[in-house]
C-alpha positions in Angstrom: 75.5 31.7 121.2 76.6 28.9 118.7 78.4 28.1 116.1 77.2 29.6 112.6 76.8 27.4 109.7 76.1 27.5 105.9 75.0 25.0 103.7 75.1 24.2 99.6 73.4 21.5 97.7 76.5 22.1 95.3 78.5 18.9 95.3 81.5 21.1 93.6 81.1 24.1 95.7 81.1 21.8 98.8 84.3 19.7 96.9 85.8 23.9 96.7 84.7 24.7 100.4 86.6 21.2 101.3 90.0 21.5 99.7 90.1 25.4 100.4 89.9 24.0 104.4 86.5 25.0 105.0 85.5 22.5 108.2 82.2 20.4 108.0 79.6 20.7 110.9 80.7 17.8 113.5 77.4 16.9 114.0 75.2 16.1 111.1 77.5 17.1 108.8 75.3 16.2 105.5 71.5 16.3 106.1 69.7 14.5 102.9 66.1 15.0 102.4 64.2 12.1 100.8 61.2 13.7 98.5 57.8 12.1 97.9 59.1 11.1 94.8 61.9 9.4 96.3 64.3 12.2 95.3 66.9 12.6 97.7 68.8 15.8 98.0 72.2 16.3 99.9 73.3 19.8 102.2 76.2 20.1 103.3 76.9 22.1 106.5 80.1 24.2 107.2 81.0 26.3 110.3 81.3 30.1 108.8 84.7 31.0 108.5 87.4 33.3 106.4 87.8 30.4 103.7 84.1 29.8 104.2 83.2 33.3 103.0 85.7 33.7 100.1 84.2 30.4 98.6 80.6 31.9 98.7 80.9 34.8 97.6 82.9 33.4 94.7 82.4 30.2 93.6 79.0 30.7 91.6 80.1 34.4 90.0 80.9 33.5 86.5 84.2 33.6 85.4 84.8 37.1 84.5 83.2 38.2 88.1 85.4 36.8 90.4 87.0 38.8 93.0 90.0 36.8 93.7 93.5 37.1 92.4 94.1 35.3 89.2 96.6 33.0 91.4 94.2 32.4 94.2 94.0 28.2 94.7 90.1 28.6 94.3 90.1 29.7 90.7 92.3 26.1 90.4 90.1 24.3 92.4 86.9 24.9 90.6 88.6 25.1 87.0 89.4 21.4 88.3 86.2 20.4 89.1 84.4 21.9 86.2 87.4 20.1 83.5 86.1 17.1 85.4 82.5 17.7 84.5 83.3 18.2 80.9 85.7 15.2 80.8 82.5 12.8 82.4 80.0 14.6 79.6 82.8 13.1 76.8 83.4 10.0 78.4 79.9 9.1 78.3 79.4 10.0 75.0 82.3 8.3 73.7 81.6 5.3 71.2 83.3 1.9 73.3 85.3 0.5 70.8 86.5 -3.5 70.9 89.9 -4.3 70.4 90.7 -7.7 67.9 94.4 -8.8 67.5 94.7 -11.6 64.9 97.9 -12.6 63.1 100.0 -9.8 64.8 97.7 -7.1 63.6 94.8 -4.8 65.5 91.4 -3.8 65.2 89.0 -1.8 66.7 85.3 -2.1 65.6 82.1 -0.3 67.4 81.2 -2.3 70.0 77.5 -1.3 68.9 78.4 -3.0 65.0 76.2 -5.1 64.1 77.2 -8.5 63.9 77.2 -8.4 60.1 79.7 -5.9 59.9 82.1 -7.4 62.8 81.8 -10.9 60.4 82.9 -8.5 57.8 86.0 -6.8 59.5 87.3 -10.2 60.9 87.5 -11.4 57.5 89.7 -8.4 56.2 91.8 -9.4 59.5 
C-alpha cells in the first residue's frame, strides 16, 4: 500500500504544517488547478504523520477550542501568521507619507495632497 497524504488550500495552515516538520509529498508536492476563469488555486500535499495530525485537527478550531497545551509551538506558529495578516491589512491601509527636509527642518505631507496644499506646506517650510 502507499503512502497517505492530506492536502489544504490554506497557505497558513500549510506555512503551520511546514515549520511544525510536517514533510511535503516528493512528488507533486503543490498541484494548482487553473479555473475557467483563470483562477488558479494551490494544494498542498503532506505525507500523514504525528505532526501532520495535531496541525489538522487544530489549526482551524478557534482559539478557545484548541486541544493543545498553551506552550505547544503551534499556538506560536499560527498566532505568527495571523499577526502577519493583520500587520499586511494595516500596511495597506496606511496613508504613504513624503518626507521634505529644507533648512534643517522635516516634513511629512500625504503623498495623495493635492498639489495645492504641498505648495502651501513648502512655503511654511
Amino acid at each position: 500500500m502507499g503512502d497517505a497524504f492530506w492536502g489544504t488550500t490554506n497557505l497558513k495552515m500549510a506555512s503551520c504544517a511546514s515549520a511544525m516538520g510536517c514533510r511535503l509529498r516528493e512528488h507533486d508536492p503543490i498541484t494548482i488547478i487553473v479555473n475557467e476563469d483563470r483562477s488558479r488555486q494551490a494544494t498542498f500535499w503532506f505525507y500523514v504523520d504525528e505532526n501532520s495530525k495535531v496541525v489538522r485537527d487544530n489549526f482551524e478550531r478557534p482559539w478557545g477550542k484548541l486541544t493543545l497545551e498553551k506552550e505547544h509551538p503551534l499556538i506560536y506558529i499560527r498566532s505568527a501568521l495571523e499577526n502577519r495578516e493583520t500587520l499586511l491589512a494595516l500596511f495597506k491601509q496606511a496613508q504613504p507619507m513624503v518626507t521634505i527636509n529644507r533648512g534643517g527642518k522635516t516634513l511629512f505631507v500625504s503623498e495623495n495632497a493635492s498639489p495645492e496644499l504641498k505648495r502651501k506646506v513648502l512655503n511654511e517650510l
